[in-house]
C-alpha positions in Angstrom: 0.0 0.0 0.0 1.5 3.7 -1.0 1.7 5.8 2.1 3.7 9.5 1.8 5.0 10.8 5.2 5.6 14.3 5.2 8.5 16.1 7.8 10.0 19.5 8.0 6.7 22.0 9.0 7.1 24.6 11.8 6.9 27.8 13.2 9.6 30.0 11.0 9.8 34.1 10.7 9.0 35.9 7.6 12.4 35.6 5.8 13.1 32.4 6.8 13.6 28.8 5.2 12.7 25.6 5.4 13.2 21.8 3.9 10.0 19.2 3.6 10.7 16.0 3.4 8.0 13.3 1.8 9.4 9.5 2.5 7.4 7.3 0.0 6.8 3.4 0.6 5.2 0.8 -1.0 5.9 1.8 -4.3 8.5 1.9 -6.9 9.7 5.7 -6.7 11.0 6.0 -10.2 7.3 5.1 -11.3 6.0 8.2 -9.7 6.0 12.2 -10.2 6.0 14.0 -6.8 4.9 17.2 -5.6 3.3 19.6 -3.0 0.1 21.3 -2.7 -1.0 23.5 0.2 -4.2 24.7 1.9 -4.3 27.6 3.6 -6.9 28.3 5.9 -10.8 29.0 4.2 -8.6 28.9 0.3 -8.4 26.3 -1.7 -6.2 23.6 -1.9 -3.3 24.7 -4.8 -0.4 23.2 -6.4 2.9 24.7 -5.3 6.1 22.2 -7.2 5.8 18.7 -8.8 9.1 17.1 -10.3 8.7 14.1 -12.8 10.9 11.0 -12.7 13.3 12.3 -15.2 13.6 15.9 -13.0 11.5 17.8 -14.9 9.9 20.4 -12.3 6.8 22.3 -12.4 6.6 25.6 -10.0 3.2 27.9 -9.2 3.5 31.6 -9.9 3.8 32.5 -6.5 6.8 30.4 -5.9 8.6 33.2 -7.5 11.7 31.6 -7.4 12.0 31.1 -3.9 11.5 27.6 -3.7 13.1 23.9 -5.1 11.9 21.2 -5.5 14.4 17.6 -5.8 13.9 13.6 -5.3 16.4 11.1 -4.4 16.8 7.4 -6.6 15.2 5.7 -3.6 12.4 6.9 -1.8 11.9 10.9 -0.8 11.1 14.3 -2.4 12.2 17.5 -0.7 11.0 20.9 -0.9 13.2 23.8 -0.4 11.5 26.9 0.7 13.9 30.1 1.1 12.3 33.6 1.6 9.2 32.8 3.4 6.7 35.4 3.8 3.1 35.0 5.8 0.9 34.2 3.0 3.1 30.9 2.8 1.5 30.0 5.6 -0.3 26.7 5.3 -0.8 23.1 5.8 1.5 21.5 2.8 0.5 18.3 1.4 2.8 15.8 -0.2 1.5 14.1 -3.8 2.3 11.2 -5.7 1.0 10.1 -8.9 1.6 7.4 -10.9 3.1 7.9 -14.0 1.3 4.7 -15.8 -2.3 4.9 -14.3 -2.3 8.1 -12.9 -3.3 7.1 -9.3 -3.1 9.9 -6.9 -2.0 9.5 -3.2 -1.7 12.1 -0.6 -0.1 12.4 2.6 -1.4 13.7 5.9 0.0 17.2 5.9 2.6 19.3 7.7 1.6 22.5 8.9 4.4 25.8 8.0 3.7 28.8 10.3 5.4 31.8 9.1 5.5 34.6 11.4 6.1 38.6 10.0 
């Protein structure tokens, strides 16, 4: 069974970094593209970085540069966020999909708390 554990969320100040971590098991990782999303309170859920097998990476707008997005040969996709700022703020979601059927897994979510 597929199951994405997320690590890295706190409490950081407006300026600030941080690294998420997303440990996949039960799968074979090369088969999957990986990604965040994130849900900030009463909004939407939205896509903020997905990276393919092959690397290829897909960033939001608002990412502005400011974050990366990489994957180890084994087993976990990071997420590199520099510059925070307060609308960052959210509960980030880790994503898996499979490149052959398209199944979609999610994890449980790490709250980032950025402070101005």
């Amino acid at each position: 069974q597929v199951q994405l554990v997320e690590s890295g969320g706190g409490l950081v100040r407006a300026g600030g970094s941080l690294r998420l971590s997303c440990t996949a098991s039960g799968v074979i990782f090369s088969f999957y593209t990986m990604g965040w999303y994130r849900q900030a309170p009463g909004k939407e859920r939205e896509l903020v970085s997905t990276i393919a097998p092959n690397g290829i990476t897909n960033f939001a707008d608002f990412v502005k540069g400011r974050f990366s997005i990489s994957r180890d040969d084994v087993d976990t996709a990071y997420l590199q966020m520099n510059s925070l700022e307060p609308d960052d703020t959210a509960v980030y979601y880790c994503w898996s999909q499979n490149i052959n059927n398209r199944r979609e897994r999610w994890g449980q979510g790490t709250q980032v708390t950025v402070s101005s």
